[in-house]
C-alpha positions in Angstrom: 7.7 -11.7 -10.9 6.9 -10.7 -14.5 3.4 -12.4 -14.8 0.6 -10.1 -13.5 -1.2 -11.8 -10.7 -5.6 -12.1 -11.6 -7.3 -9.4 -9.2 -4.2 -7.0 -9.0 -4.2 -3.7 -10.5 -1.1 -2.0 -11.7 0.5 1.6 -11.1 3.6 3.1 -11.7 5.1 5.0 -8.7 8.0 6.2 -7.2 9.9 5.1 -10.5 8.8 1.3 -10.0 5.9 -0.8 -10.9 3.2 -1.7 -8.2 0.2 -4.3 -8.0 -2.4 -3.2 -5.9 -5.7 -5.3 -4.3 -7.9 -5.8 -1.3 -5.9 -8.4 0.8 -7.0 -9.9 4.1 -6.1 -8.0 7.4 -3.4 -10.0 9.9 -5.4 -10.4 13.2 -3.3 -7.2 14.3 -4.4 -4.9 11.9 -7.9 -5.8 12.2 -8.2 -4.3 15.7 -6.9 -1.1 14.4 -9.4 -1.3 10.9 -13.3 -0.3 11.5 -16.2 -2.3 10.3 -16.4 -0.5 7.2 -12.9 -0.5 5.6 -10.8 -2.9 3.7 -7.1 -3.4 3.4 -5.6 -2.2 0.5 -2.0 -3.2 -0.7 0.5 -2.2 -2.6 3.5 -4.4 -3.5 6.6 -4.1 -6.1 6.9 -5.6 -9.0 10.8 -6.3 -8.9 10.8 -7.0 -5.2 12.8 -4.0 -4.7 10.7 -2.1 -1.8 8.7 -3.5 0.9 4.9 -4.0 0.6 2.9 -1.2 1.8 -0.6 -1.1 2.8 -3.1 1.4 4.0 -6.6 1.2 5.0 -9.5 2.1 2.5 -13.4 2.4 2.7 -15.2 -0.6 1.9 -16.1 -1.3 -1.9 -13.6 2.0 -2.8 -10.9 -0.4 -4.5 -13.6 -1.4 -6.6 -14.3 2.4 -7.8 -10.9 3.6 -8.2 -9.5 5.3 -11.2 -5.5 5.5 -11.8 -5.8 9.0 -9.5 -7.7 7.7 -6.6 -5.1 4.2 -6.9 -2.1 6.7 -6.5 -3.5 9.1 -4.0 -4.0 5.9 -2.2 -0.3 4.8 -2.7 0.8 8.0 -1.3 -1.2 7.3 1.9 0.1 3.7 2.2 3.3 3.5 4.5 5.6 -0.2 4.1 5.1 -2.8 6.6 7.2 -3.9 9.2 9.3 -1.0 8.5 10.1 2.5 9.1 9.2 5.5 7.2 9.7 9.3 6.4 7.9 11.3 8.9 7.7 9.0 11.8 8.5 11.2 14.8 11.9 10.5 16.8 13.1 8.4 13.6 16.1 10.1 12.6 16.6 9.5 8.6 20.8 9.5 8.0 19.8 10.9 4.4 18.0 14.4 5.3 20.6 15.8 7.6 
C-alpha cells in the first residue's frame, strides 16, 4: 500500500510508517468506549505489524498535532494480539 488513503494521517513510529484516523467501533468495543470517545487507529504502512487502536475523546483526532498523534500511538495496543506488559504473558525475548 504505497497510495495514502483520503482521511488518514501519517506518523512515523517504531521505525515504520503509520496511517492514523477515526474508524468505527466493532459492536465489542463499543460496550467498553463511553459516549464521548471515538476510536482512533493506527495501521502500517507495509503491512508489517498488526493494526492498533486506542480510544480517544471525541473531536481530539481532529486537534492533534504530530506530538499528541504519537503520544496517542504509544497508548494504542494491536488488536487481536498480545502485547508487552500484559500480566501473566510471558515474552520469550526479555528473559
Amino acid at each position: 500500500m504505497n497510495e495514502r488513503r483520503k482521511g488518514w494521517r501519517r506518523i512515523h513510529e517504531d521505525g515504520t510508517e503509520w496511517e492514523a484516523r477515526i474508524v468505527p467501533a466493532p459492536r465489542q468495543t463499543e460496550q467498553e468506549l463511553r459516549a464521548d470517545e471515538e476510536l482512533l487507529e493506527f495501521v502500517c504502512v507495509d503491512g508489517s505489524r498488526k493494526p492498533r487502536q486506542v480510544a480517544v475523546p471525541g473531536g481530539a483526532y481532529r486537534d492533534m498535532d504530530d506530538d499528541a498523534l504519537h503520544r496517542a500511538f504509544v497508548k494504542a495496543r494491536p488488536i487481536g494480539g498480545d502485547f508487552y506488559g500484559r500480566p501473566g504473558k510471558h515474552m520469550n525475548d526479555m528473559g
